[in-house]
TIKOLRO-193561 format. One record per residue: x, y, z of N, C-alpha, C, CB in turn; residue in three letters. Coordinates in steps of 0.02 Angstrom, whole numbers, plus 50000, padded with zeros to 5 digits. Glycine has a CB too. Example, Ala and Ser with C-alpha at 12.3 -4.5 7.8 and 13.67 -1.06 7.14 Angstrom:
506604971650390506154977550390506604983550390505654977650452ALA506424988850354506844994750357506455000250394507044997050286SER
// end
This chain:
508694651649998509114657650003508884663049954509854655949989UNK508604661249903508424666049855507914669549863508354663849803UNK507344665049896506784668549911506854673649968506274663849924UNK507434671050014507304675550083507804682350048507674670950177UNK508304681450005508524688249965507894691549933509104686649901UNK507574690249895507114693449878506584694949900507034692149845UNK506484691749979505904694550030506464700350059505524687550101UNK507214700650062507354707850089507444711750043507894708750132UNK507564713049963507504714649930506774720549930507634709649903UNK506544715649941505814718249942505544724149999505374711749953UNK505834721750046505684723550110506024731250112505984717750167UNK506774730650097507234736750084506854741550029508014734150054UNK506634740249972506304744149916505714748449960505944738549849UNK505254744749982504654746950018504964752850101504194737950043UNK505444752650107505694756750183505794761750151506384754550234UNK506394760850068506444767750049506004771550018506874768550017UNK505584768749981505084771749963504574775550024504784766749925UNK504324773250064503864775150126504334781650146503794768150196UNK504934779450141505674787650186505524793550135506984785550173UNK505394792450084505334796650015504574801750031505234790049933UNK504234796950034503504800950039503344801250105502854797550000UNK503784802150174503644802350220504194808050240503564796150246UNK504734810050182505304813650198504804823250210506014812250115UNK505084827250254504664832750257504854838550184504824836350337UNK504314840950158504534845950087505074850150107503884851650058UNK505424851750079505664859150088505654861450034506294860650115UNK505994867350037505974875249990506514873049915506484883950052UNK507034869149944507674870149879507294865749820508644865949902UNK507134859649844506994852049800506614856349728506254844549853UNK506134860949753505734865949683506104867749616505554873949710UNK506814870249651507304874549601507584867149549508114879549657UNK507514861949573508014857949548507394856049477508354850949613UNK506804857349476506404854549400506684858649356505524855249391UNK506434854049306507154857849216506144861349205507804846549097UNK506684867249187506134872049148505924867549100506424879249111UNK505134871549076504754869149011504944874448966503914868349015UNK504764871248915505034873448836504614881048855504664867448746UNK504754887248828504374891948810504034891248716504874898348828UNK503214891348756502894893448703502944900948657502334892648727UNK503244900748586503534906748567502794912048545504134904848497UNK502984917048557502314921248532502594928648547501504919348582UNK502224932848559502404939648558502854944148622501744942548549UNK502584939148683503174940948720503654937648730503084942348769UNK504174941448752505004936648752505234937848804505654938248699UNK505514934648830506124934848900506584938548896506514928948918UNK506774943348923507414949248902507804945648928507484957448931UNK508484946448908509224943948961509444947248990509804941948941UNK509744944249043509934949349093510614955049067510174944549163UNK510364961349085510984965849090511544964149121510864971149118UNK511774958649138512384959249140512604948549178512554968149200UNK512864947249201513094941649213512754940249282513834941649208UNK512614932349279512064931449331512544932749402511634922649326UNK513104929749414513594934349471513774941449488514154932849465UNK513254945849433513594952549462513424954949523513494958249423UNK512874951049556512684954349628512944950149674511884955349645UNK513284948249671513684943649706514004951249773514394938649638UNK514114946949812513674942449890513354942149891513584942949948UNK512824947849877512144949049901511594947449865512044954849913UNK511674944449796511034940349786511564935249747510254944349738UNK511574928849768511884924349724511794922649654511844919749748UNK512204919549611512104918649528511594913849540512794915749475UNK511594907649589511154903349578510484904249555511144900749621UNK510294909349614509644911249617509634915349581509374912849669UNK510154921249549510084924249477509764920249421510744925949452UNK509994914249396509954909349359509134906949355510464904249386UNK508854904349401508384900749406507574906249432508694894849458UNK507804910649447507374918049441507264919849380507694924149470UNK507694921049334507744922149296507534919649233508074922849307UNK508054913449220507724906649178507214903149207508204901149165UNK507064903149255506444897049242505654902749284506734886349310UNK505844905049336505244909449350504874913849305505404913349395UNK505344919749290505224923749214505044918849164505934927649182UNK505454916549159505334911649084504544909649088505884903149082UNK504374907349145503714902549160503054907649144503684899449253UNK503394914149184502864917749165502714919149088502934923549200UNK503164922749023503194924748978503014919048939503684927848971UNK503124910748956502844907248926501934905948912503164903148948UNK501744908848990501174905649017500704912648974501164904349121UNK500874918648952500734923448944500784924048880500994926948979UNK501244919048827501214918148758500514912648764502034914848721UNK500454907748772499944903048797499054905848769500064903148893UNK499064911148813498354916448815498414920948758498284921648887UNK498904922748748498984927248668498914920648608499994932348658UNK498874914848629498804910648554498094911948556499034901448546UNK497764911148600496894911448585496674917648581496404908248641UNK497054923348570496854929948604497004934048577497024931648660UNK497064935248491497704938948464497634942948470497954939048411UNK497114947148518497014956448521497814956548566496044960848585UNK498034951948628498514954048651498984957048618498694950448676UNK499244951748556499904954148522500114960748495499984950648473UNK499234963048476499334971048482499464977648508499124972348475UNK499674973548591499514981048632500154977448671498564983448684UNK500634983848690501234983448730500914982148818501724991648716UNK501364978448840501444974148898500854980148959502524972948922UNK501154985948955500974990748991500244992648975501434995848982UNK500114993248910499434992748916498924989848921499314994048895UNK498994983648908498614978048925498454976749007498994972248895UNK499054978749041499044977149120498434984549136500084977649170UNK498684991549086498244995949131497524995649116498435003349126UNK497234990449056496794989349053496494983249053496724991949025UNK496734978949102496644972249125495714970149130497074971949205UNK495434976749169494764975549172494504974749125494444979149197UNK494694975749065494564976849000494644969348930495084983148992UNK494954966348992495344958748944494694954748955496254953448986UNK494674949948918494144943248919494094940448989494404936748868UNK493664941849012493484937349096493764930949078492514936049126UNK494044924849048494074918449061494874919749062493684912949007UNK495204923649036496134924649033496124931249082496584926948934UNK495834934349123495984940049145496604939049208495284943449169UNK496374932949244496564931249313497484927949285495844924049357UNK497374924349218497914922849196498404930049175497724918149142UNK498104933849124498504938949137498664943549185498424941349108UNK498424942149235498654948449287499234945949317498094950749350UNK499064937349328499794937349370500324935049316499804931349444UNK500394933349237500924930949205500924935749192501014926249165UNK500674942849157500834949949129501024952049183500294954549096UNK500654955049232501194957549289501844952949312500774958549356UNK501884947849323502434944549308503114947249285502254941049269UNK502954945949218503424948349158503564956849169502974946749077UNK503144958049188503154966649191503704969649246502334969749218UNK503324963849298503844966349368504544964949367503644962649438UNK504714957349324505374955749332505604959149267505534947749340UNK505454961749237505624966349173506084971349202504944970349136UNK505734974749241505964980049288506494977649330505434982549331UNK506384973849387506704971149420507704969649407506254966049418UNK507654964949330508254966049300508564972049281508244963249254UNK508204975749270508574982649234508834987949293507944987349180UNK508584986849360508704993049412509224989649457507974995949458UNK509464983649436509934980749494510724978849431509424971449545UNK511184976649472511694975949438512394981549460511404976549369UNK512214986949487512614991149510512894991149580512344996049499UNK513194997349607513674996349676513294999049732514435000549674UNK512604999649716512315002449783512515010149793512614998049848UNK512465013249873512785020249879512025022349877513405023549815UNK512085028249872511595036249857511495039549818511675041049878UNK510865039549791510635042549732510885050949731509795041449731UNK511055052149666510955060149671510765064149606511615063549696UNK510825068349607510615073649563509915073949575510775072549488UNK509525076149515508745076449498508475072449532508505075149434UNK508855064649543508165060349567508435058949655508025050749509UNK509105061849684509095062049741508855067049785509525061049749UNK508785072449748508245078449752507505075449775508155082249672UNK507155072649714506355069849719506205065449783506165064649651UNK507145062649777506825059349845506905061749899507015053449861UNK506965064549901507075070949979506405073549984507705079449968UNK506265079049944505695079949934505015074849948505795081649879UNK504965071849907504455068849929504365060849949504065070549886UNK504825060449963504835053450020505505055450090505195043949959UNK505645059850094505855061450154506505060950187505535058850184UNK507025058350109507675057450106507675050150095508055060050165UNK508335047450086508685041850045508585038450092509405041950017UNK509075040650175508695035450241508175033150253508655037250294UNK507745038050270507005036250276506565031450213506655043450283UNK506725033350154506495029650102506705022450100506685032750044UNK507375020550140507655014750160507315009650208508195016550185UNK507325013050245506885010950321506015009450298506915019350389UNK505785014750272505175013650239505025008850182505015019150218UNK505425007250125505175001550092505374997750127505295000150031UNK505994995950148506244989050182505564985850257507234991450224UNK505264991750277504864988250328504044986850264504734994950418UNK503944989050224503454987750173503514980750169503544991350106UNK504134980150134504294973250103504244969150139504844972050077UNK504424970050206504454964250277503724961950276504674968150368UNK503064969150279502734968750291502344965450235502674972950316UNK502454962350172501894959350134501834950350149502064961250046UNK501274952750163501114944650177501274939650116500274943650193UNK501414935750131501544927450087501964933050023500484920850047UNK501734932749952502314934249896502064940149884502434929449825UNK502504945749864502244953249814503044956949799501574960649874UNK502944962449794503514965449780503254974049818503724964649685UNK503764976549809503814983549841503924988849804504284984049886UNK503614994849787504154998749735503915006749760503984996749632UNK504345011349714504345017649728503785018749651505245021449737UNK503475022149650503145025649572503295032049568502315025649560UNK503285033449503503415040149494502525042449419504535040649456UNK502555049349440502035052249369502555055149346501295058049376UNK502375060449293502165064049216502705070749279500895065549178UNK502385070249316502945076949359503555075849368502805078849435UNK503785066849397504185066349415503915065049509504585071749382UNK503355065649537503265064049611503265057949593502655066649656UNK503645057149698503655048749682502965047249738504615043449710UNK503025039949752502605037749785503055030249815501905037449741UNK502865027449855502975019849891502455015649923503435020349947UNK502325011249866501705006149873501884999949859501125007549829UNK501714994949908501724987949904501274983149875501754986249954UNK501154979449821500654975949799500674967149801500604978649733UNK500294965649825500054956449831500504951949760498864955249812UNK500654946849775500574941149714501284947649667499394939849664UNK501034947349606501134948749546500734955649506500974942549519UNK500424959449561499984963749540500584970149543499224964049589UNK500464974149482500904980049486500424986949476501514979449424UNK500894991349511500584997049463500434998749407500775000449461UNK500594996849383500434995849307499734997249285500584988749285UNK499394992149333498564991749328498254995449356498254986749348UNK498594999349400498255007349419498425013249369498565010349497UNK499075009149324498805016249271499485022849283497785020549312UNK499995017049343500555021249376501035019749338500735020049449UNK501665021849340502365019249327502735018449368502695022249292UNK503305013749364503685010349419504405014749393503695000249416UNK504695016649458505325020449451505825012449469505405028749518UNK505535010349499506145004149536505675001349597507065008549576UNK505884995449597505534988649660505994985749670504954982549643UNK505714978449710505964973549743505684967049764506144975949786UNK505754961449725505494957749739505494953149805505544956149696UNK504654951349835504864948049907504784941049904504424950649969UNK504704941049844504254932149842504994928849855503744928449739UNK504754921649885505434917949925505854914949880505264911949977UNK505654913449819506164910349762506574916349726505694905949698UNK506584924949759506874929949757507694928649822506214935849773UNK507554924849858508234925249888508114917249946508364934749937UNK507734913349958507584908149993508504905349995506904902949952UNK508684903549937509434899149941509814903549944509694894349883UNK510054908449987510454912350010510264914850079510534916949967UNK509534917450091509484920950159508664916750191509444931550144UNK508504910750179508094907850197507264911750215508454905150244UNK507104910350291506654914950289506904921950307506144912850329UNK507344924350302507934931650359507544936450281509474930350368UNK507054936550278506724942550230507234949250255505704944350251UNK507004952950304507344958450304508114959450302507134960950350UNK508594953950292509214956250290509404954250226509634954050343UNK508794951950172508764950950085508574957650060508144944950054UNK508124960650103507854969850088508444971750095507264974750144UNK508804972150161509284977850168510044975050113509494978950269UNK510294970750114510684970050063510444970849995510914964650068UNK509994969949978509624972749904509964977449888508874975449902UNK510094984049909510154991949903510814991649903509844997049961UNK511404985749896511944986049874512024983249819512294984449909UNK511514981549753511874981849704511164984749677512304975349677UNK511114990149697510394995649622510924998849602509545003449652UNK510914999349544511345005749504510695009049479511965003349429UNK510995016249514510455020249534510735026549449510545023749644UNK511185024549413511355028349348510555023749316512385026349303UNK510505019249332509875014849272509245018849309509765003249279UNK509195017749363508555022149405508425028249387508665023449478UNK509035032949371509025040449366508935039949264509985045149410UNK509015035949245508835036349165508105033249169509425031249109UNK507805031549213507025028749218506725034949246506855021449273UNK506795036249293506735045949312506635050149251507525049849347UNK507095050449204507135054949179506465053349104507955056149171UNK506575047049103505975044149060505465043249080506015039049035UNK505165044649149504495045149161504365053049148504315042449236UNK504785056849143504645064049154504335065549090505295068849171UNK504885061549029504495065148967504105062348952504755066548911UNK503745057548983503265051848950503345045248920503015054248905UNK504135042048918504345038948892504505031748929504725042448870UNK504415031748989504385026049034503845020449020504265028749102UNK503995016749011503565010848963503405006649035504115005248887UNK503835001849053503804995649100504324997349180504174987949046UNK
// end
């Protein structure tokens, strides 16, 4: 009797195991690893402006949470990492290092482009969302009339951008030294930045940006986006690219 318990014993261990590595991947199982420690060094993880539920419906706390803490985090860790061997980084702000990336050590370059842009993009990212959505105005609902063709059209136009980037990137509007804007989409983790542009406001498309809320439904994660930009933080980024003062 004992042996034939422990020949099903056996038998049961080996079915679940085989169900395990035969079970198909999906998307959520990722979110559930515990972050790694951040390596401390010159860059830091900002906190979020405001409570990971403030965009609630439309982007959940969960995925606030784990965007936040563990994606960001991963990057700013991975990006302290290359500044231990590298201490020219610690000298030069986030922005300049990205606009002179060609310029970094060929063996960390590929590392900094996507953990510095990283950090750069979700830098941004936190600071232009958090608000009630609506229509920009004053000075910078002006610019956008002008030169992107109104608030609608600028709607319709990033939101089909964003649809349109293949596999992960983000979407954004830039602004210069005038105040013109522009709307350009970039791959991965690559920002304007490294062209030397400034970012008025984006949007991230990569899928750990909204996957546990709107699956693959990309475009109805674009169009709800634009209900929580507080466009008072956008129009104080406006006004700091004008005098020169727009950093990230």
């Amino acid at each position: 009797m004992t042996i034939l318990l422990d020949r099903r014993r056996t038998l049961l261990g080996a079915v679940a195991l085989a169900g395990v590595f035969a079970a198909p991947r999906i998307f959520a199982p990722a979110f559930a690893q515990a972050p790694a420690p951040a390596p401390t060094g010159p860059f830091t993880l900002p906190a979020l402006p405001y409570a990971p539920g403030a965009n609630e419906p439309h982007i959940d706390a969960q995925t606030m949470e784990i965007h936040h803490g563990r994606h960001h985090a991963a990057y700013v860790a991975n990006l302290n990492m290359v500044a231990k061997d590298h201490g020219q980084l610690a000298s030069l702000p986030l922005e300049q290092i990205l606009a002179k990336l060609g310029e970094m050590p060929e063996a960390v370059r590929t590392a900094i482009r996507n953990n510095g842009g990283g950090h750069a993009n979700h830098t941004m990212f936190w600071q232009v969302m958090g608000g009630k959505g609506g229509a920009p105005g004053g000075e910078l609902g002006l610019a956008i009339t002008r030169d992107l063709g109104g608030f609608d059209k600028l709607k319709a136009d990033f939101n089909g951008a964003g649809a349109r980037v293949f596999g992960s990137g983000c979407v954004f509007v830039t602004v210069d030294g005038a105040g013109k804007l522009a709307l350009v989409s970039k791959p991965n983790q690559d920002t304007p930045l490294m062209d030397g542009n400034r970012v008025l406001f984006g949007n991230d498309v990569w899928e750990h940006a909204y996957y546990l809320k709107y699956q693959n439904r990309r475009p109805a994660y674009l169009e709800a986006w634009w209900n929580v930009v507080d466009w008072d933080k956008v129009a104080a980024r406006y006004a700091a690219a004008k005098s020169g003062l727009l950093a990230i």
